[in-house]
N, C-alpha and C positions, 0 to 999 in steps of 0.2 A: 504494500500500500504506500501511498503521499502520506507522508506524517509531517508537520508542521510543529516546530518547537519553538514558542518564544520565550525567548529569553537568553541572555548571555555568561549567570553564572554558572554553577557547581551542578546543580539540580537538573539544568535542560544540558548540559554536556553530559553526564553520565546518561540521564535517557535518549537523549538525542544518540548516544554511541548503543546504548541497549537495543534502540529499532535500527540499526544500522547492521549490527551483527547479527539480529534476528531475519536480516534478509528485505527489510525495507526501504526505501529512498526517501530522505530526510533534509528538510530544510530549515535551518535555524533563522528565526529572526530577531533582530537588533534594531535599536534606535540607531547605531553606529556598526553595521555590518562587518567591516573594516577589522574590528575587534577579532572575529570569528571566521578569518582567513588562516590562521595557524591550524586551526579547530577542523576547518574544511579540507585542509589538504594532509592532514593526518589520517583522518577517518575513511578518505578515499572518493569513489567512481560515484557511491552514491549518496555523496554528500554533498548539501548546496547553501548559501546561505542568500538573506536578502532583507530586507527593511519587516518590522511587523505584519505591513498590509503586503508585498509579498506573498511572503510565507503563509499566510492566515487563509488568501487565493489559492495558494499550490495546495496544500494539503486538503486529503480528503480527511483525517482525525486532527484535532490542534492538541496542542498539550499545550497547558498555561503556566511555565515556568516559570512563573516572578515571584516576587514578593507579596505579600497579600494585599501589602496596604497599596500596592501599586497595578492590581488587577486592572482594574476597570477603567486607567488611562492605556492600559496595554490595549483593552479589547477597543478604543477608542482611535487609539493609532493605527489599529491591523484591522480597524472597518467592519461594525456590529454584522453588514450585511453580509460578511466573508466567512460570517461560520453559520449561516441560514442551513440548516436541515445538518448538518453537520454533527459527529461524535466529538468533543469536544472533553479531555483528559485534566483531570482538577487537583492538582498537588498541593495547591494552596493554603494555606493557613492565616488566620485572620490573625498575627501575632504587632500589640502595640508596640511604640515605640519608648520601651519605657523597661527598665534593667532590671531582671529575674529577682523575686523574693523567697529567698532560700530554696532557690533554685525552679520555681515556680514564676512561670511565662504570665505576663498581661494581656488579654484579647480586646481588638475594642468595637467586638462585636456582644452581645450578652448569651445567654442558654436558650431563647427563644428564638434565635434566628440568625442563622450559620453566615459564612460568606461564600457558601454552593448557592443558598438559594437569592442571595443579592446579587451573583452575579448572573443566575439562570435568571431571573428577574429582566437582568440588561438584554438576555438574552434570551429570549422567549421561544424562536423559532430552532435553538441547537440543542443538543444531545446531552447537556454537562454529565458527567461520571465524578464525582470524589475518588480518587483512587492515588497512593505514593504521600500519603500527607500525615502518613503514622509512622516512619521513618525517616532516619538520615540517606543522606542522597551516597554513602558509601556500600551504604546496602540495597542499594534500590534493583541492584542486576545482578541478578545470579547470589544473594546471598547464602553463605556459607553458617548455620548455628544447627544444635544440637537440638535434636525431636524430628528432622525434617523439614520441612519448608513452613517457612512464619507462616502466619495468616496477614494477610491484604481485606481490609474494610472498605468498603466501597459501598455506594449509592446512586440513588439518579430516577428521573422518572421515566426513562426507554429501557425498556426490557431489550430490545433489539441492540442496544447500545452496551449495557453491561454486559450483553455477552460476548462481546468483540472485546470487552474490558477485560472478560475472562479468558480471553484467548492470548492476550498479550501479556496476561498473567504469569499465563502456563508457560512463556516462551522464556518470560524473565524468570522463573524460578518462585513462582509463588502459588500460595492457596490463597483464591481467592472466596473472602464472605460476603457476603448480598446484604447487606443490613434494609431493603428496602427503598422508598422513595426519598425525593431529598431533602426533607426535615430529618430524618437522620441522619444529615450532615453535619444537627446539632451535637449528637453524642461522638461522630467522629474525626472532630477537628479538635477536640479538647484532647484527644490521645497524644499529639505531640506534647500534649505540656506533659504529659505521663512517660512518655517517650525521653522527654528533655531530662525528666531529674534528674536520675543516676547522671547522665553527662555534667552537669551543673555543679551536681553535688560531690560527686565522687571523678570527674573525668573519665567517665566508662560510658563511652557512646555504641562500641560493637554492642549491639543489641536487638533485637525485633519483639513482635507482640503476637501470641498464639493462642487461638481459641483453641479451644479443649472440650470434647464432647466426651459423653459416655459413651462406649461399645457397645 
């Protein structure tokens, strides 16, 4: 498939490389392109880069690799009508701008309404999926811990979408859970701050998060 990644740090280079390897053709976008010339000619034949709006056209999936508080001038830049009918991949996290309380993250969103569904809101006519927003981006492809493969949270209101979510799961080395439509974006964006403690607290970021069922 067109996978469209914007954003230029940590998070959209390791998955932007995860669908590259997986056999996809990938285009990063950037306010400053330019940036993501080393990035492009490392990764190879089917790697491309180009502006937000760009990339946001190329691709048939977007993955919104930004920052959270910086979402909604991303989807601003790369043009609301560029991801009409569109799967659209949501790693985001609503995290303030305001420095960890014993190792506990600020949101400046509340428990009543996520920043899945403020930004599915922007975007009415695409696919959003929550999915990569309970981990660090070192684990985000192919991670390696003990039980077997974390579990992956995700959400969204296309069934048709979370299963292409689910396929790119399985590619990356994950289990993925269905938690539902995308008000359980509210339970599932608070996991990084669960996710962040031990980093915070103890600097032990190798880690992931695994539901556990009975036999």
């Amino acid at each position: 498939m067109k996978i469209a990644v914007l954003g230029s740090g940590q998070v959209g280079t390791v998955l932007a490389n995860g669908f590259v390897a997986t056999g996809h053709t990938v285009m990063r976008g950037s306010r400053e392109p330019n940036k993501l010339e080393s990035w492009r000619d490392e990764a190879g034949s089917k790697a491309r880069i180009g502006t937000f709006r760009e990339a946001a056209e190329f691709g048939e999936v977007v993955v919104l690799a930004v920052k959270g508080d910086a979402a909604l001038a991303a989807i601003d830049a790369a043009g609301p009508a560029n991801f009409r009918g569109k799967l659209v991949i949501d790693p985001t996290n609503p995290i303030a701008e305001a420095p960890p309380v014993d190792g506990v993250l600020s949101y400046f969103t509340n428990i009543n309404f996520s920043l899945l569904e403020m930004l599915q809101e922007k975007l009415p006519e695409a696919h959003l999926v929550k999915c990569f927003s309970c981990v660090g981006n070192s684990l985000m492809f192919k991670p390696v811990v003990p039980g077997g493969p974390p579990s992956m949270f995700i959400c969204g209101n296309s069934a048709p979408a979370k299963a292409q979510v689910r396929e790119f799961l399985l590619d990356f080395g994950w289990e993925a859970v269905d938690l539902g439509s995308a008000p359980a974006a509210r339970a599932i964006e608070p996991l990084c701050m669960l996710w962040c403690i031990p980093g915070f607290r103890e600097n032990s970021w190798a880690h992931a998060l695994k539901l556990l069922r009975p036999v």
